[in-house]
C-alpha positions in Angstrom: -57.7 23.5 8.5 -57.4 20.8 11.3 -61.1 21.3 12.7 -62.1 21.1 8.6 -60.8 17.7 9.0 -62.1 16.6 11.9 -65.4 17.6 11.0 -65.2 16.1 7.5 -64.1 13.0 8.9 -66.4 12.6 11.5 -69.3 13.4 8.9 -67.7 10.3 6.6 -67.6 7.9 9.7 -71.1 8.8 10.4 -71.9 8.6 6.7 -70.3 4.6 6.7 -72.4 3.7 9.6 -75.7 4.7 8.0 -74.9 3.6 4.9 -73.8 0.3 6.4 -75.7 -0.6 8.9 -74.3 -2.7 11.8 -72.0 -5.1 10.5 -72.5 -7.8 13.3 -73.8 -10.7 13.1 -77.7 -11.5 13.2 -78.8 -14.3 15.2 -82.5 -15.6 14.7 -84.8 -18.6 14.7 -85.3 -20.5 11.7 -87.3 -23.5 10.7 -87.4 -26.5 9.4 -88.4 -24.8 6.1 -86.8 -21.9 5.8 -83.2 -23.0 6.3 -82.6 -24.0 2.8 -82.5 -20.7 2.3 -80.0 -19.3 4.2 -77.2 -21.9 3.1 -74.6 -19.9 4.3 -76.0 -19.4 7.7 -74.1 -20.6 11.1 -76.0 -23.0 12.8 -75.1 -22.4 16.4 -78.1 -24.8 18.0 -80.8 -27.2 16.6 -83.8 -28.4 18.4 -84.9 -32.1 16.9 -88.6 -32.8 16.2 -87.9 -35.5 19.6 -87.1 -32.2 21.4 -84.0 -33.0 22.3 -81.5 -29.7 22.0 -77.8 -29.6 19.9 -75.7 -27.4 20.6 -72.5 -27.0 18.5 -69.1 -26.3 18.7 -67.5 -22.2 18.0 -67.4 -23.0 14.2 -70.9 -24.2 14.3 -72.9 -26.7 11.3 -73.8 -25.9 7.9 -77.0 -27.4 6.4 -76.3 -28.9 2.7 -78.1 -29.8 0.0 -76.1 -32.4 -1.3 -73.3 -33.9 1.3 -71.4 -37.4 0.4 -73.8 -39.4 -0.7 -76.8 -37.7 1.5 -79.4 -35.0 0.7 -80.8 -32.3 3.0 -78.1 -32.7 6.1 -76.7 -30.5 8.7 -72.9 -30.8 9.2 -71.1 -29.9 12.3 -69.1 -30.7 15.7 -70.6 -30.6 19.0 -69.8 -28.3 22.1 -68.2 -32.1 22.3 -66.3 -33.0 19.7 -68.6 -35.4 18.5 -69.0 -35.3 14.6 -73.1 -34.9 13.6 -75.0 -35.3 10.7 -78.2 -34.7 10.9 -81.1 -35.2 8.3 -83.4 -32.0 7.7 -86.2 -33.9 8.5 -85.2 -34.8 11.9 -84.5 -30.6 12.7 -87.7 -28.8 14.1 -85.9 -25.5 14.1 -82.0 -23.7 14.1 -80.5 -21.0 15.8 -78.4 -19.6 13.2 -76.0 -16.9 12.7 -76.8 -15.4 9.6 -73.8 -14.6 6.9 -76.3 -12.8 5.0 -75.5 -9.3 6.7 -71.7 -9.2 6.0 -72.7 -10.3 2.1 -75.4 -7.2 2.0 -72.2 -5.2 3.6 -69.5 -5.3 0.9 -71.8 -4.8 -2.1 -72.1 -0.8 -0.4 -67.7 -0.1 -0.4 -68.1 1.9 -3.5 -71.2 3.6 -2.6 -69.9 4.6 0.9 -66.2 5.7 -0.3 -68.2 7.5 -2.8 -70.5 9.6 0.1 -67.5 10.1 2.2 -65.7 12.1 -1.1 -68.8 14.3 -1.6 -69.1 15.3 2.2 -65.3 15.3 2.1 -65.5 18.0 -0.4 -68.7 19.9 0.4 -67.1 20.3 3.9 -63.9 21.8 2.4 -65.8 24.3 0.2 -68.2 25.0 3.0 -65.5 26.7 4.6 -63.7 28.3 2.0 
């Protein structure tokens, strides 16, 4: 009875994973362009069309649309301290932490809990 359980819980575990996928975080290039689309994205470093490289702070930027009274900014605290605003137009590209992967991650809970009862059960009547 123990080793059924074992196995049927290793089998769920290793059901979750490929289900799931890795749930850390993905870190990638993006530019200028393509960071509107990722609004929810960490910005961990910008490089400005001048060249010149930002890096922020743990809790990163976040690009807006729509921010006060500007358009199109990134919003965040360098490794400084110092508050930043930057225009989208100024940005050549980001290093960003994407949020997307966690998002993509809770939409498979009932999917996964719903594998792990089937093997759950097929192991159990496997073996008896």
């Amino acid at each position: 009875m123990f080793r059924r359980m074992i196995t049927a819980a290793m089998y769920s575990v290793l059901c979750s994973f490929i289900m799931m996928g890795c749930a850390g975080s993905a870190k990638t290039f993006l530019s200028r362009e393509n960071l509107p689309e990722f609004p929810n994205a960490k910005i961990l470093k910008v490089t400005l069309t001048n060249g010149e490289n930002i890096q922020f702070d743990r809790n990163g930027a976040y690009y807006y649309e729509q921010y006060q009274n500007r358009r199109r900014v990134i919003i965040g605290k360098t490794e400084n301290g110092q508050s930043v605003a930057l225009a989208l137009v100024e940005v050549r590209q980001a290093y960003v932490e994407s949020a997307g992967r966690a998002e993509e991650n809770s939409r498979m809970i009932f999917p996964t809990v719903l594998v792990m009862g089937v093997v759950i059960a097929t192991v159990f009547t496997q073996h008896n």
